[in-house]
C-alpha positions as CSV (number, residue, x, y, z in Angstrom):
1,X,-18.7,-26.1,35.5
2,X,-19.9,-23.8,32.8
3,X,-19.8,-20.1,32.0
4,X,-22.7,-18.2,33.5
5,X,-23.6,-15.1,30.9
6,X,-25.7,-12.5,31.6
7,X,-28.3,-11.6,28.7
8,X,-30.5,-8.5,29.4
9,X,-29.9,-9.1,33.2
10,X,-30.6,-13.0,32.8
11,X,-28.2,-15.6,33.9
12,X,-27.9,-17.7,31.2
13,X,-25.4,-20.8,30.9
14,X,-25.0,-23.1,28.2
15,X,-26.9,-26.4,27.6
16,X,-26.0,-29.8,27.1
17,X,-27.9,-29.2,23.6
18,X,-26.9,-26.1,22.0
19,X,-29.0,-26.6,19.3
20,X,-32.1,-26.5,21.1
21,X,-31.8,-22.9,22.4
22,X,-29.8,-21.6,19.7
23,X,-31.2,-17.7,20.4
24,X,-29.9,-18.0,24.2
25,X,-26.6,-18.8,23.2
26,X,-24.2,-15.4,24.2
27,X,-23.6,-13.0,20.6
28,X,-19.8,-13.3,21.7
29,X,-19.6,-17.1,21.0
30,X,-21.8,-17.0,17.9
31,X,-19.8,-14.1,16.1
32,X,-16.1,-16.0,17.6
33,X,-17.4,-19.4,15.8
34,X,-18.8,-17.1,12.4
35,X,-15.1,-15.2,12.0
36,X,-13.2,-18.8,12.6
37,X,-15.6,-20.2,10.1
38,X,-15.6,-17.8,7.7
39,X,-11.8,-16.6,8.4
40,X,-10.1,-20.1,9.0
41,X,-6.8,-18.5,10.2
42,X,-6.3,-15.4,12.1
43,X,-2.4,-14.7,10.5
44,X,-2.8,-12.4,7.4
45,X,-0.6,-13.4,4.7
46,X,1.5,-10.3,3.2
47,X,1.6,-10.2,-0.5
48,X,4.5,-9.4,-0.9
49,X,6.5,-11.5,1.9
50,X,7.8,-10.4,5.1
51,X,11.3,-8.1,5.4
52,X,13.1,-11.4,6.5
53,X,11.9,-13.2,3.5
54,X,13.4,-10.0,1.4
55,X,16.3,-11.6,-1.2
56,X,20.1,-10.3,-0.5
57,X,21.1,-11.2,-4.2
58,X,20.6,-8.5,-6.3
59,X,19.7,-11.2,-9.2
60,X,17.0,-13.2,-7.1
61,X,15.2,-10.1,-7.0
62,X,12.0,-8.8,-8.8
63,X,13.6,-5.6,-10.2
64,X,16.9,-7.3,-11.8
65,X,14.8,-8.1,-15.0
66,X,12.0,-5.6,-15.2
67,X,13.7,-2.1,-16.9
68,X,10.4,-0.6,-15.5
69,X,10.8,-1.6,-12.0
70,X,14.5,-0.5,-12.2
71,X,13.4,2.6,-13.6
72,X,10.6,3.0,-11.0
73,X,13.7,2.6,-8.7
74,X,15.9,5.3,-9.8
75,X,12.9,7.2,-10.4
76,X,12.7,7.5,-6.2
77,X,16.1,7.7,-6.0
78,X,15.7,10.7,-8.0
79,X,12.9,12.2,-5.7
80,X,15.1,11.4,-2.1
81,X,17.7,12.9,-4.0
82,X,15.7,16.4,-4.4
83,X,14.3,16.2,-0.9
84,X,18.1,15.2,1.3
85,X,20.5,14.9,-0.9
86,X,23.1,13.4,0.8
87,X,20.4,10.7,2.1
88,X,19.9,10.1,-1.6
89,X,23.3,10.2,-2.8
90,X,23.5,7.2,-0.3
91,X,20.5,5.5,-1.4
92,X,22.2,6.2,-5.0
93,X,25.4,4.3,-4.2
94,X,23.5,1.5,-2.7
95,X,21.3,0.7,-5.3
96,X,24.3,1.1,-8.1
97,X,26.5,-1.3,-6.6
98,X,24.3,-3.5,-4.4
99,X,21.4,-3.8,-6.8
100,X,18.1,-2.0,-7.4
101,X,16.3,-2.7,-4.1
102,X,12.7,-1.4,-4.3
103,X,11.8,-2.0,-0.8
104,X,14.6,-0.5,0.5
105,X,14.0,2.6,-1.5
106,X,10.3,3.2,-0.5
107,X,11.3,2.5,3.2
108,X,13.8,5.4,3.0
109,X,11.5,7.5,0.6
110,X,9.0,7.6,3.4
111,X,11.4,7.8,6.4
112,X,12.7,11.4,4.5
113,X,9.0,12.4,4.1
114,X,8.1,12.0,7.3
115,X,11.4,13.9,9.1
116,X,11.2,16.7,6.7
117,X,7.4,17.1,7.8
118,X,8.4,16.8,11.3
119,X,11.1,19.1,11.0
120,X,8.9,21.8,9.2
121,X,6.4,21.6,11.9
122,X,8.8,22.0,14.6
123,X,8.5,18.4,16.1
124,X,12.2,17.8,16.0
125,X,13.6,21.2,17.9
């Protein structure tokens, strides 16, 4: 049997021929069938890769052979460093002897930002 709808208190269902009433046809249906036209898949596709897909050799990665990136880097390393330094005297001992690991470093970058803000505010007590 098909799905009843109500439109403006009218019962509609749908017809054998869509195309004939194509006005009648419930907004929910239409806009479904307009995203999975114009967006074929629903899964968003990170630029960057997923965590799992992240490389364990420090020589597969993107920073081994860019002196910027490994700059850019150190350059957090330098700013954890200033904000928990033990945290980033950590951080600093990974990224000397298991490579320069940008990911890594912006992960704990923000993860010190955001418990120093909660401990200023009083969140943590």
């Amino acid at each position: 049997m098909d799905t009843i709808h109500k439109i403006a208190g009218l019962r509609i269902s749908r017809i054998a021929g869509k195309d004939l009433l194509p006005d009648l046809e419930p907004p929910e249906i239409r806009l479904n069938r307009e995203k999975s036209r114009i967006f074929s898949s629903d899964s968003i596709l990170l630029s960057h890769g997923s965590a799992i897909e992240d490389e364990f050799d420090p020589v597969l990665r993107a920073e081994h052979g860019d002196t910027t990136a490994r700059l850019t880097v150190y350059a957090m390393n330098l700013i954890v460093i200033v904000l928990s330094a033990p945290i980033g005297l950590l951080l600093l001992l990974m990224n000397i002897l298991g490579g320069e690991n940008i990911r890594t470093t912006a992960h704990v970058v923000a993860l010190t930002g955001m418990f120093l803000g909660l401990n200023s505010t009083g969140a943590l007590m």
